[in-house]
ZADREN-77367 format. One record per residue (C-alpha): residue in three letters; x, y, z. Coordinates in steps of 0.02 Angstrom, whole numbers, padded with zeros to 5 digits, always signed. Layout:
BEGIN
AlaXYZ;...
//
This chain:
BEGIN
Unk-00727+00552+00942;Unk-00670+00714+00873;Unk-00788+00831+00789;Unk-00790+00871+00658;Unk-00772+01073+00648;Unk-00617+01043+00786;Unk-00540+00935+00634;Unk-00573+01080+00505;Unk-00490+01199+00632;Unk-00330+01076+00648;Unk-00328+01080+00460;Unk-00340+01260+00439;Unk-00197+01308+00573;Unk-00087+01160+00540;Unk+00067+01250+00427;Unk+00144+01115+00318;Unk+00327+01170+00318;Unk+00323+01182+00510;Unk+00256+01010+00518;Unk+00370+00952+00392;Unk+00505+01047+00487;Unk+00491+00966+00651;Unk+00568+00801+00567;Unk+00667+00857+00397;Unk+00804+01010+00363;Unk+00714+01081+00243;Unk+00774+01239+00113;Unk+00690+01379+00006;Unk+00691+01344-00167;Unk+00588+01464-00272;Unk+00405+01436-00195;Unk+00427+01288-00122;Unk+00542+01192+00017;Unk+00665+01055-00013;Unk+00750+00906+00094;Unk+00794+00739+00102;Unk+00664+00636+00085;Unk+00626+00544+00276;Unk+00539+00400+00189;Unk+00665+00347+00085;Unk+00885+00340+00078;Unk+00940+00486-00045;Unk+01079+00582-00052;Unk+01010+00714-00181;Unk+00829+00823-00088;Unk+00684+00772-00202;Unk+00583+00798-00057;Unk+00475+00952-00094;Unk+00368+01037+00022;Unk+00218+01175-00051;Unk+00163+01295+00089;Unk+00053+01398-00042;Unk-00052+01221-00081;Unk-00020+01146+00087;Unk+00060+00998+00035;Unk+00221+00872+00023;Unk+00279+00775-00117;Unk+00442+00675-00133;Unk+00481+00648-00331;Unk+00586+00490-00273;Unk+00481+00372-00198;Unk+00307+00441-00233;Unk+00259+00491-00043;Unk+00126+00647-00040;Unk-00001+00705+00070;Unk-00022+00851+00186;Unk+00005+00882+00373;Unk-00085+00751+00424;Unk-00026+00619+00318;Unk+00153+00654+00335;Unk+00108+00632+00558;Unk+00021+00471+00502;Unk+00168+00419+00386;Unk+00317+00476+00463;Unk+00257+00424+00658;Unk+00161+00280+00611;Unk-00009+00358+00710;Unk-00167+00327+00676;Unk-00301+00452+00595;Unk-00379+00511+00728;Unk-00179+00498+00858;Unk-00100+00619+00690;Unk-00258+00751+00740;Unk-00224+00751+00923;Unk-00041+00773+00882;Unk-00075+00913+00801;Unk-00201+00977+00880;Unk-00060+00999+01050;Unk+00068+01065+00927;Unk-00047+01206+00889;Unk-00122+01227+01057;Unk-00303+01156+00969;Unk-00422+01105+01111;Unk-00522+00966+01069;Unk-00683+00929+01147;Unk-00700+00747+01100;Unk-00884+00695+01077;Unk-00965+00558+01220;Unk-00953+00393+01169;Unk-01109+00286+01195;Unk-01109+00140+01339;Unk-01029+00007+01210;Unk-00894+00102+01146;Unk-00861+00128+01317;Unk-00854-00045+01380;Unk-00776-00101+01220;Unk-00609+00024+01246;Unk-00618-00029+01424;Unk-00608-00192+01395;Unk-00457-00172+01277;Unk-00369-00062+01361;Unk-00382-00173+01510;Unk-00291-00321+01418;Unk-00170-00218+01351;Unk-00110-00157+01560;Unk-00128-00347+01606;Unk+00003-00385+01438;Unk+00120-00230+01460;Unk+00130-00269+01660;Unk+00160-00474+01593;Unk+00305-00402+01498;Unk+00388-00295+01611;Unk+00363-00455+01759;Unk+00440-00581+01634;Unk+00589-00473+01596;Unk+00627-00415+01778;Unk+00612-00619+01826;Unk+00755-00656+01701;Unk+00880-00525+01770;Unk+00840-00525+01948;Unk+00774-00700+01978;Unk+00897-00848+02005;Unk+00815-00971+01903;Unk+00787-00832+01770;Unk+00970-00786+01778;Unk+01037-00982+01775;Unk+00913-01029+01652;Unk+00833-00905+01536;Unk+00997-00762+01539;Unk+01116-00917+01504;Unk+01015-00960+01344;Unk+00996-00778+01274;Unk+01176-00774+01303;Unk+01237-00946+01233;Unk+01133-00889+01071;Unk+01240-00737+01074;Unk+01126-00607+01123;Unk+01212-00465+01214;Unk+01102-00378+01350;Unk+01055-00231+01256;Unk+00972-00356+01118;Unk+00889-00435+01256;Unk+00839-00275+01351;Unk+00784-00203+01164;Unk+00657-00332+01125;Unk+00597-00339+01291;Unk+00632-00533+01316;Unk+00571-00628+01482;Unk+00560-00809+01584;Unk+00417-00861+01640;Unk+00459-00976+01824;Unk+00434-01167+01832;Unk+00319-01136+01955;Unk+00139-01200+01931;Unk+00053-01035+01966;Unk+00183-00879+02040;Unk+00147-00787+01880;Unk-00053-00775+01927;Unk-00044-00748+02112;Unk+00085-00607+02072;Unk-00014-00530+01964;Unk-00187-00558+02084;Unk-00097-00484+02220;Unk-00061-00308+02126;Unk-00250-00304+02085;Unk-00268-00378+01917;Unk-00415-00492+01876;Unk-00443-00654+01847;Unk-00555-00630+01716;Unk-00419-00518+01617;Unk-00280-00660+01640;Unk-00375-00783+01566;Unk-00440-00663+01418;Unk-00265-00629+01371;Unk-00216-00821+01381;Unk-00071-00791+01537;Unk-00192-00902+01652;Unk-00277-01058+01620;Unk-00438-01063+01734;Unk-00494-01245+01749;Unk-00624-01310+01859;Unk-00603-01162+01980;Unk-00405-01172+01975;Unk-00274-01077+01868;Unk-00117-01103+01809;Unk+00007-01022+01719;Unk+00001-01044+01522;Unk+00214-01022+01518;Unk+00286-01131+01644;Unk+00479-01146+01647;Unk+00500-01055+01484;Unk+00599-00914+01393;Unk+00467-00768+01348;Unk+00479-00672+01179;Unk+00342-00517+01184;Unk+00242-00490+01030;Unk+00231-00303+00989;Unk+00099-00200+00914;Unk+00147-00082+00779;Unk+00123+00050+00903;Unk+00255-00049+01023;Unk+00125-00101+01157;Unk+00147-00312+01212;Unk-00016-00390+01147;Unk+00055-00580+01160;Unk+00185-00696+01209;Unk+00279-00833+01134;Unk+00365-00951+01253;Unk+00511-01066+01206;Unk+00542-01239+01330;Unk+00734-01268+01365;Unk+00703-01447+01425;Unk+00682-01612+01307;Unk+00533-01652+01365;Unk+00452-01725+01216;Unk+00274-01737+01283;Unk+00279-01546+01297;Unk+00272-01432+01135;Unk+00433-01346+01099;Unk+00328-01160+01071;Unk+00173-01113+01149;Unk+00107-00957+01081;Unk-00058-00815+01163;Unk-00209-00890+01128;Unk-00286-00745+01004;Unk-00391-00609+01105;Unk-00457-00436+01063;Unk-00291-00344+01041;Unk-00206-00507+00975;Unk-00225-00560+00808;Unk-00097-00663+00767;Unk-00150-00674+00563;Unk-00140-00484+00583;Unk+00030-00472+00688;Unk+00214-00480+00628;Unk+00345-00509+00767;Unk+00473-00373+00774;Unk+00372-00253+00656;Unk+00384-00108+00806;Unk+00563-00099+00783;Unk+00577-00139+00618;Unk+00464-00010+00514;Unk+00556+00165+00509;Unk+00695+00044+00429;Unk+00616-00033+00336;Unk+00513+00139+00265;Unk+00721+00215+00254;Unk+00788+00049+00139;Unk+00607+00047+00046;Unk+00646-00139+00086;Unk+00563-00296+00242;Unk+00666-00446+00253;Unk+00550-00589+00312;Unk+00624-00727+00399;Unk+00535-00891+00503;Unk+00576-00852+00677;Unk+00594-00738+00831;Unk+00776-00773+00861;Unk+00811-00750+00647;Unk+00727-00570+00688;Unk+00833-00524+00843;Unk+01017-00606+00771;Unk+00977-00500+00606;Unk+00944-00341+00725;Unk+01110-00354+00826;Unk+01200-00377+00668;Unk+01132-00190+00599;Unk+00973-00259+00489;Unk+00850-00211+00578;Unk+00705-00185+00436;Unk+00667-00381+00451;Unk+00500-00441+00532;Unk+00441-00616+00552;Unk+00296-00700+00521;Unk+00300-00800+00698;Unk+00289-00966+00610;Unk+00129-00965+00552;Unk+00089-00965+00360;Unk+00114-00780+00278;Unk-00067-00705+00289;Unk-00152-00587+00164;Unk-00156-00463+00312;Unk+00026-00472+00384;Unk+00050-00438+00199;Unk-00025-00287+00163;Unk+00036-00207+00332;Unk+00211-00229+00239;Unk+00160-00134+00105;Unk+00125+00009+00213;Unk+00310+00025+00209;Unk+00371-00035+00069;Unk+00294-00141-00091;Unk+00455-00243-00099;Unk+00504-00404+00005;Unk+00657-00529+00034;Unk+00617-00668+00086;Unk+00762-00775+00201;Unk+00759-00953+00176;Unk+00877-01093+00266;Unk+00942-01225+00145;Unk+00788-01335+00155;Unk+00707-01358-00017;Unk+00531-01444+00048;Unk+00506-01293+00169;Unk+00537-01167+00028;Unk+00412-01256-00099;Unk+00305-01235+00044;Unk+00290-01063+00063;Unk+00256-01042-00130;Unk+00088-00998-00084;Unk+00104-00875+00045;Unk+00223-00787-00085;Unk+00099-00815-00218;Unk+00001-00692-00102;Unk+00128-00581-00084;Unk+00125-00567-00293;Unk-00056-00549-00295;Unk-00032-00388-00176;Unk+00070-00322-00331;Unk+00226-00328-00222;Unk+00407-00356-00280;Unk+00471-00541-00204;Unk+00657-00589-00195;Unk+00711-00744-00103;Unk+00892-00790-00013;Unk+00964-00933-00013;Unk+01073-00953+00126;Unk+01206-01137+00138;Unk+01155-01280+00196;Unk+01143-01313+00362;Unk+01133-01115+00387;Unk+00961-01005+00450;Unk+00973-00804+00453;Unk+01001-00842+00651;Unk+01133-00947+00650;Unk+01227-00852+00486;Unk+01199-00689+00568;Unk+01267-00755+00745;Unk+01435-00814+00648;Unk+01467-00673+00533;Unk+01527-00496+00555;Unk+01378-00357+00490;Unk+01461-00318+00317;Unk+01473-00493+00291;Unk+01279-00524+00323;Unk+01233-00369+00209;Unk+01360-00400+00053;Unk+01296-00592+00077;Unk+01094-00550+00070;Unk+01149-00417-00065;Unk+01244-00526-00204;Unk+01151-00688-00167;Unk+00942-00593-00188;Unk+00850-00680-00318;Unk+00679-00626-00403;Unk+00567-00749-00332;Unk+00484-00792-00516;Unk+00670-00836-00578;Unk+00712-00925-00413;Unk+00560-01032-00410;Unk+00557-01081-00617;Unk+00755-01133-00585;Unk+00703-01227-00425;Unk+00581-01306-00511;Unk+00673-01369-00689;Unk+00786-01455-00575;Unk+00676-01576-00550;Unk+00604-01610-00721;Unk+00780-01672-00824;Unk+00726-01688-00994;Unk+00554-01745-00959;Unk+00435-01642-01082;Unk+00276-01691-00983;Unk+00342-01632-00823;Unk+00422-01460-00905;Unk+00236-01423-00945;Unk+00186-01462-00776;Unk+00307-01334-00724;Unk+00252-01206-00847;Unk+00062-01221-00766;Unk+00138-01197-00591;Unk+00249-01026-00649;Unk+00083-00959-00729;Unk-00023-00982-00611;Unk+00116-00868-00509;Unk+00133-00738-00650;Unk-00068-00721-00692;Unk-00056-00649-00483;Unk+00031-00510-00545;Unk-00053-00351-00550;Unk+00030-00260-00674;Unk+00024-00320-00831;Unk+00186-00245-00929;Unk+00271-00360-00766;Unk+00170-00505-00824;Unk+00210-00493-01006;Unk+00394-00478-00966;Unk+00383-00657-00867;Unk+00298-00714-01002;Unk+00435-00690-01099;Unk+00581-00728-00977;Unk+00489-00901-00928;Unk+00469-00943-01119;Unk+00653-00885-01153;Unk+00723-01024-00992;Unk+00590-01148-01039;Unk+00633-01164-01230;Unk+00479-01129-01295;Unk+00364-01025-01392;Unk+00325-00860-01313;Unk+00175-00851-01396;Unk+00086-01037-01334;Unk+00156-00970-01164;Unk+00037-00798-01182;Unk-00111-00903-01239;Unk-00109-00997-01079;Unk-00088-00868-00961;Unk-00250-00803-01059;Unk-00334-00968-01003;Unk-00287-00959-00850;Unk-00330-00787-00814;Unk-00492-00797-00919;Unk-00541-00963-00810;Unk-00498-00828-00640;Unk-00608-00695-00717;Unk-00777-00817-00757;Unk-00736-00877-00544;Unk-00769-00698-00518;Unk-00903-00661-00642;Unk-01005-00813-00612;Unk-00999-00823-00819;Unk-00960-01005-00884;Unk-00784-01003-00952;Unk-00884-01000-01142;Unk-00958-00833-01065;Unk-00827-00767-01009;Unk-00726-00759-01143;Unk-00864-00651-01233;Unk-00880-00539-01100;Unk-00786-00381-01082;Unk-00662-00398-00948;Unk-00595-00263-00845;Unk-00443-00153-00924;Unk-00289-00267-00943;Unk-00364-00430-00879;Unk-00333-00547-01013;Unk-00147-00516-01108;Unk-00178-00464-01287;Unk-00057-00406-01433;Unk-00194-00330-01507;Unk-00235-00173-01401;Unk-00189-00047-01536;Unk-00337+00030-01561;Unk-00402+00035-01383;Unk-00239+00108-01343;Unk-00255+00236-01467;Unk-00450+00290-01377;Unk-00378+00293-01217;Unk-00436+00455-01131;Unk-00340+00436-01002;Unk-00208+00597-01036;Unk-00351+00691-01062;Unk-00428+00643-00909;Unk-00297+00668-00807;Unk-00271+00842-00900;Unk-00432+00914-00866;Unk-00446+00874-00683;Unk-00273+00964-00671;Unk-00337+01113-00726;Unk-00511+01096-00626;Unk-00381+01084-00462;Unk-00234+01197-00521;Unk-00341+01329-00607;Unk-00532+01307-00569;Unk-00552+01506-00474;Unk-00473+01567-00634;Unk-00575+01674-00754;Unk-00588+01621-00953;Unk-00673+01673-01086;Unk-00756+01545-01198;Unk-00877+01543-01317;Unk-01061+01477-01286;Unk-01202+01488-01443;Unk-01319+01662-01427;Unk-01491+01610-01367;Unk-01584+01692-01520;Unk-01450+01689-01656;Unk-01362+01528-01610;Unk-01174+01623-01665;Unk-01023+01595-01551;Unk-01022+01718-01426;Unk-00879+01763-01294;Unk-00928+01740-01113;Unk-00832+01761-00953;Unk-00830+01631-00812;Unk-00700+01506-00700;Unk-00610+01374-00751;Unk-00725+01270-00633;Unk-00878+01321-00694;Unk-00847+01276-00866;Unk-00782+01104-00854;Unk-00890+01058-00738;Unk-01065+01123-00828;Unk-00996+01072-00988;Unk-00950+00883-00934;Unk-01115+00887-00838;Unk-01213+00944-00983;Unk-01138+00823-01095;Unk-01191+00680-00964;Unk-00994+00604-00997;Unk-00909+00528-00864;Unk-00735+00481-00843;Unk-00682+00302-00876;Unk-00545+00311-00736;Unk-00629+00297-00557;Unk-00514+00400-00490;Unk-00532+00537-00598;Unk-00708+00529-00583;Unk-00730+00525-00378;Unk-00606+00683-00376;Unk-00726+00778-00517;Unk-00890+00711-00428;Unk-00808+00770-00242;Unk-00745+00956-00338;Unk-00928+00976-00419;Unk-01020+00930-00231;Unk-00897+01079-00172;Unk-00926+01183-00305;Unk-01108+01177-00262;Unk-01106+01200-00071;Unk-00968+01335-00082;Unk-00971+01414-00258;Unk-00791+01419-00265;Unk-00675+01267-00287;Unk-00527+01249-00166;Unk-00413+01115-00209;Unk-00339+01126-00020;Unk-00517+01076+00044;Unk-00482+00901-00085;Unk-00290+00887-00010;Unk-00381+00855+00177;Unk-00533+00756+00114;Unk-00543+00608+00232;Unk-00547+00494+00060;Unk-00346+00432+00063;Unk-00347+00373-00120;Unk-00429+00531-00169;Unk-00295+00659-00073;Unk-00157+00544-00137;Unk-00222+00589-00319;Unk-00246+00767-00295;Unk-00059+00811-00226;Unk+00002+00688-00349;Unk-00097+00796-00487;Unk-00045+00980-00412;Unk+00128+00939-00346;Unk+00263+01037-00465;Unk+00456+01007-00445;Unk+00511+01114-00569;Unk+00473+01339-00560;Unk+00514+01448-00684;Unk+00676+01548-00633;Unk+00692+01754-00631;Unk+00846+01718-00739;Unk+00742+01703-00876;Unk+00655+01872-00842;Unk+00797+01955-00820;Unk+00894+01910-00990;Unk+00729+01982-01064;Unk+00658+01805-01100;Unk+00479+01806-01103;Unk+00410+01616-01039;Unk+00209+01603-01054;Unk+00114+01544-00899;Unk-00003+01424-00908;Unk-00138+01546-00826;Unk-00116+01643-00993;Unk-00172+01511-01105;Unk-00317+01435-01032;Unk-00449+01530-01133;Unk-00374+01400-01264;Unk-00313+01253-01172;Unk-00453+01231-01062;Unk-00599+01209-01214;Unk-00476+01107-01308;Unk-00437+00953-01204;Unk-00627+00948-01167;Unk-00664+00933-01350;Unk-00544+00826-01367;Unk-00595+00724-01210;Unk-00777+00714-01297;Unk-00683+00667-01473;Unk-00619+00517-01394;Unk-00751+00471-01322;Unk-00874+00485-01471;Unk-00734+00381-01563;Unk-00779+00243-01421;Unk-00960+00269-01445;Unk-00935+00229-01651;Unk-00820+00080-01606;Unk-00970-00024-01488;Unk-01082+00026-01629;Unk-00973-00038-01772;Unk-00983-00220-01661;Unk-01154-00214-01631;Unk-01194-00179-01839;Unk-01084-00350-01851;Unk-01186-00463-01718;Unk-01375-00362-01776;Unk-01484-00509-01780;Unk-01602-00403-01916;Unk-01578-00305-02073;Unk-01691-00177-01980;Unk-01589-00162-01836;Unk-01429-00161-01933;Unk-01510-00019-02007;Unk-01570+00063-01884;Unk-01380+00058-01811;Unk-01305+00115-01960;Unk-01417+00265-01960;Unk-01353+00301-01776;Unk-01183+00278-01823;Unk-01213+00411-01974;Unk-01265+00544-01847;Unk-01114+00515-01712;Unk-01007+00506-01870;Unk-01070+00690-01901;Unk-01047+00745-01698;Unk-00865+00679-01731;Unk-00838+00783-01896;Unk-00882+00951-01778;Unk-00778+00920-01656;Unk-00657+00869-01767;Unk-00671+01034-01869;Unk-00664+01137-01687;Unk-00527+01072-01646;Unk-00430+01131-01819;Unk-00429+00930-01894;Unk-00424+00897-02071;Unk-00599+00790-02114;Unk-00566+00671-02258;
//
C-alpha cells in the first residue's frame, strides 16, 4: 500500500503539462496549453491543459482531471499503477506499507493463477505453430476462416492436443502445481487423476483489460455430437466471466478514439472485425450482456452498436440485456446485417470500406429499431398495438434522462398513431409503479409522495423550474474554488448599533460562515460534498486551495471541481493595447459574491413559502392553519428583505 504522505509528494511534483506532454503535442495559448484531444477524433485542439490550476480539460468530449487521472485514463492503470507511474517518472521513492498475512496470501494466490494462465497461453499458441497436429488441425482452421497469421499471433490464439493429459504433465514438469491447474479450470482432478479440460480443441485466450490471459475458450473441430461445441474456464479468482468482455484489451484505446464499442456474439465476429480495421468491437463471449460488462463500456464510451445476424428470435432476445444498457443511460444503436450474414462472415467477404460505410448507413437507434420490429407483427390489431406500446415503455421509463424520455414519448406516439398525451400518462404509471418497488410505498402512496427530481414526467414543472437553485449553486461554489484566498469587503451589522458596516475578509470565509450560519444546504449533492470537503479544509488549513480538491481521492468530486474551474476562453492583450478596458472578475466580487448568496437564500425562502402554502391546504385544524399562516407571514417578510437587498421592486 502506498502512504499516504508519498501520494501527497507525487501530487505535489507531478507537473501537468509534462504529464500531458509525454502523450499529446501540446501549444501555448495565453495561460494555458492546447492539443488534440487523445480521448477523442478531432481535427480542431479543444484539448486544454492549465499548469497554474494543475489540471486538463477537453471542451469536446468532457474528459478532465489532473495528472493522475489523465495516467489512469489515457493508460488504462489502476489508482494506485497511475501513482507508481508517476512516482518513477519523477524519481519518487515509494516505501509501500507491509501488508498483513491475508493480503499476502490473497495476492499470492492470484498472482499465482495468473503465471499458470499466461504460461497456458503462450503453451497453446507455440503447440499450434510448431506442433503437427496443431499445424494440420488448429492453423488449417484459423486459416480456412481467413485469419492471416498476424490476426492469429495478435490475439494470442492456441490448440490444445487430443491427448488425454500432455497439457498437465507439461505443465507439472516445469514446476507448476496441481492445485493451481485445477483452480484455474486447465485440469480436471478426479478421483486422484487429471485430465485436460481442452482436449483436441482450438484455444481463444480471454484477456484482462490490462492484457494478462485469465481464461480460455475452446472450440471442437469434430461432429461429435455428444461433446459440446464450446467449453469455456470454469470462473476463478481472476476470472469473472459476468465481469469480462473478450477482446476488450485490444479494443479500448479505439474504442476511447471513435467515442464508440461495437458488440457482437462471438470470438471469431471480434477477430474478422479486427483484421478488417474495426478494432473498437468487444464481445460479450456468448453469455447474456451483464450489468457489469456494461458499465466497463462506459468507461470508454456511453454509446454502443450493437451487431446482429439476420435472426429475428435471437434479437428479441437480447431486448433485455439492451434494456440494461438503457438503464446505464447509454446511447444503443443496432445493425442489421442480411440474412444469412454474421459480422464474421460479412467482415471475412468484404473489403474494410465496405464493412465501415455498411455499419455506418445501415445503424439504427435501438428504441426506433425495436418499436418497427415490433409493429410488424401486430397488422391492424388494436389490442396487440397496445401490447406493443407497454413493451416500448417499459424500455423508455429505463432511460435516465428525462428530456431523452420525453422525446420517445413523443416519437413512439407520432409511429404508433396515437395521443401523445395517454402515451405520457402511462409512462407515469409505469415509472410511478418502479418508484413505490423502491420506496416500499403502495402504488396509492406513492403517488403522494415526493419523488426524486425528474422521476415521474410532468408538463407542469413551471414553477419548480422557476425555484431551481441550481445556477446559483453552481455559481457560488465557483467562486468558493476560483476566488476563495481573495479579499472582499462586505458588510456585516455593528454589534452595538446594528448599521451596515464594511469589513474585510476572503471570499472563503464569507460564503462559507454565511451559508453555515444560515444552516442552508445545497439541494444538489454534488455541490454540497465539494462545499462540505472546501469548509473541512478551510478548517484544518485556514486557507482554501482548490488544487488540494482537483487530487481529492473522491472521483465524482475532482470531476466537478475541474469541470467548475476549467476556462477555454482568456482575455487577449489586444484588448489592452487598443486602450480597451475589460473588468476582471476579481474586481467585482465585493458585489457579486453577496449577491448570488442572497439570491441563493431568496430562492430558497421562495421554496420554504411554497411547502407551507401545501401544508395551509391539507391543515387538518383551523388552529394549525393558523398557526401556518402566521409562519408564512414572517418568511413572507424574510423574503421582502432580501428582496429589497437585492434592488427588487416589492409589490
Amino acid at each position: 500500500m502506498i502512504p499516504h504522505e508519498a501520494i501527497g509528494s507525487i501530487f505535489d511534483t507531478a507537473r501537468i503539462e509534462e504529464v500531458v506532454g509525454d502523450f499529446v503535442s501540446l501549444k501555448r495559448r495565453g495561460s494555458n496549453l492546447v492539443g488534440l484531444c487523445p480521448f477523442h477524433n478531432e481535427r480542431t485542439p479543444s484539448f486544454h491543459v492549465s499548469p497554474v490550476k494543475g489540471i486538463y480539460k477537453c471542451f469536446g468530449c468532457g474528459k478532465a482531471g489532473n495528472s493522475v487521472n489523465f495516467v489512469m485514463e489515457h493508460e488504462k492503470f489502476t489508482y494506485p499503477e497511475a501513482l507508481r507511474y508517476l512516482a518513477k517518472k519523477y524519481h519518487i521513492d515509494i516505501q509501500e506499507e507491509e501488508e498483513t498475512a491475508e493480503q499476502v496470501q490473497e495476492k499470492t494466490a492470484r498472482e499465482g493463477l495468473s503465471v499458470v494462465s499466461e504460461y497456458a497461453g503462450k503453451y497453446f499458441a507455440e503447440q499450434l505453430f510448431d506442433s503437427d497436429e496443431g499445424k494440420s488441425v488448429g492453423l488449417s482452421y484459423f486459416h480456412e476462416r481467413g485469419f492471416s497469421d498476424d490476426t492469429i499471433k495478435k490475439f494470442q490464439l492456441g490448440y490444445s492436443h487430443e491427448e488425454w493429459d500432455i497439457f498437465t504433465k507439461t505443465a507439472l514438469k516445469n514446476g507448476y502445481s496441481i492445485e493451481m491447474l485445477e483452480k484455474t479450470g486447465l485440469t480436471i482432478v478426479k478421483d486422484d487423476k487429471h485430465y485436460d479440460r481442452f482436449r483436441g480443441r482450438v484455444m481463444f485466450p480471454i484477456h484482462s483489460q490490462a492484457g494478462r490471459v485469465i481464461g480460455f475458450g475452446g472450440r471442437i473441430l469434430t461432429s461429435d455430437k455428444t461433446k459440446p461445441k464450446y467449453v469455456n474456464s470454469p470462473e476463478s479468482e481472476i476470472y469473472n466471466k459476468s465481469k469480462v468482455l473478450y477482446g476488450i484489451a485490444f479494443a479500448k484505446n479505439a474504442i476511447a478514439a471513435n467515442d464508440m464499442c461495437f458488440l457482437v456474439e462471438g470470438y471469431t465476429d471480434v477477430i474478422s472485425m479486427h483484421q478488417a480495421g474495426i478494432q473498437n468491437v468487444v464481445s460479450s463471449s456468448g453469455t447474456s450482456l451483464t450489468t457489469d460488462q456494461i458499465r466497463m463500456i462506459k468507461r470508454y464510451t456511453p454509446n454502443i452498436t450493437i451487431l446482429y445476424d439476420g435472426d429475428p428470435a435471437g434479437i428479441k432476445a437480447s431486448f433485455r440485456g439492451i434494456d440494461m444498457i438503457l438503464e446505464q443511460g447509454m446511447n444503443v444503436k443496432v445493425v442489421l446485417f442480411p440474412d444469412g450474414e454474421d459480422p464474421d462472415s460479412f467482415a471475412r467477404t468484404r473489403r474494410s470500406s465496405e464493412v465501415s460505410e455498411f455499419i455506418s448507413e445501415n445503424s439504427k437507434d435501438f428504441i426506433h429499431f425495436k418499436i418497427d420490429l415490433l409493429l410488424k407483427e401486430t397488422g391492424r390489431d388494436p389490442l396487440k398495438r397496445v401490447a406493443v406500446l407497454k413493451d416500448f415503455i417499459e424500455s423508455i421509463s429505463l432511460i435516465p434522462d428525462r428530456l431523452t424520455r420525453l422525446a420517445y414519448v413523443k416519437e413512439s406516439a407520432d409511429r404508433m398513431q396515437m395521443d401523445e398525451q395517454a402515451v405520457l400518462s402511462e409512462l407515469n404509471k409505469v415509472m410511478r409503479k418502479k418508484f413505490s418497488q423502491k420506496t416500499g410505498a403502495s402504488e396509492a402512496e406513492a403517488a403522494l409522495m415526493e419523488p426524486p427530481p425528474g422521476f415521474f414526467e410532468s408538463e407542469q414543472q413551471e414553477s419548480t423550474e422557476k425555484l431551481s437553485t441550481e445556477w446559483q449553486e453552481k455559481e457560488i461554489i465557483r467562486q468558493l474554488l476560483l476566488f476563495g484566498e481573495e479579499p472582499i469587503e462586505v458588510e456585516y451589522p455593528d454589534e452595538t448599533t446594528g448599521k451596515p458596516v464594511k469589513r474585510s475578509t476572503k471570499v472563503a470565509q464569507f460564503i462559507i460562515s454565511d451559508i453555515r450560519h444560515d444552516e442552508i444546504s445545497f439541494s444538489n449533492p454534488l455541490y454540497q460534498k465539494i462545499f462540505d470537503a472546501g469548509s473541512k479544509t478551510l478548517d484544518e488549513t485556514e486557507d482554501l486551495d482548490y488544487r488540494k480538491l482537483t487530487n481529492h481521492p473522491d472521483t465524482e468530486l475532482t470531476q466537478a471541481v475541474i469541470d467548475l474551474i476549467a476556462t477555454k476562453y482568456t482575455f487577449s492583450p489586444n484588448w489592452e493595447r487598443k486602450k480597451i478596458r475589460l473588468a476582471l472578475e476579481t474586481e467585482i466580487l465585493d458585489v457579486h459574491v453577496p449577491r448570488c448568496i442572497l439570491s441563493f437564500k431568496s430562492k430558497r425562502v421562495r421554496q420554504l413559502m411554497q411547502e407551507i402554502e401545501a401544508k395551509i391546504k391539507d391543515a387538518p385544524t383551523m388552529e394549525v392553519q393558523l398557526e401556518l399562516m402566521q409562519h408564512y407571514m414572517n418568511v413572507q417578510k424574510v423574503v421582502n428583505a432580501i428582496d429589497f437587498n437585492l434592488g427588487r421592486t416589492i409589490v
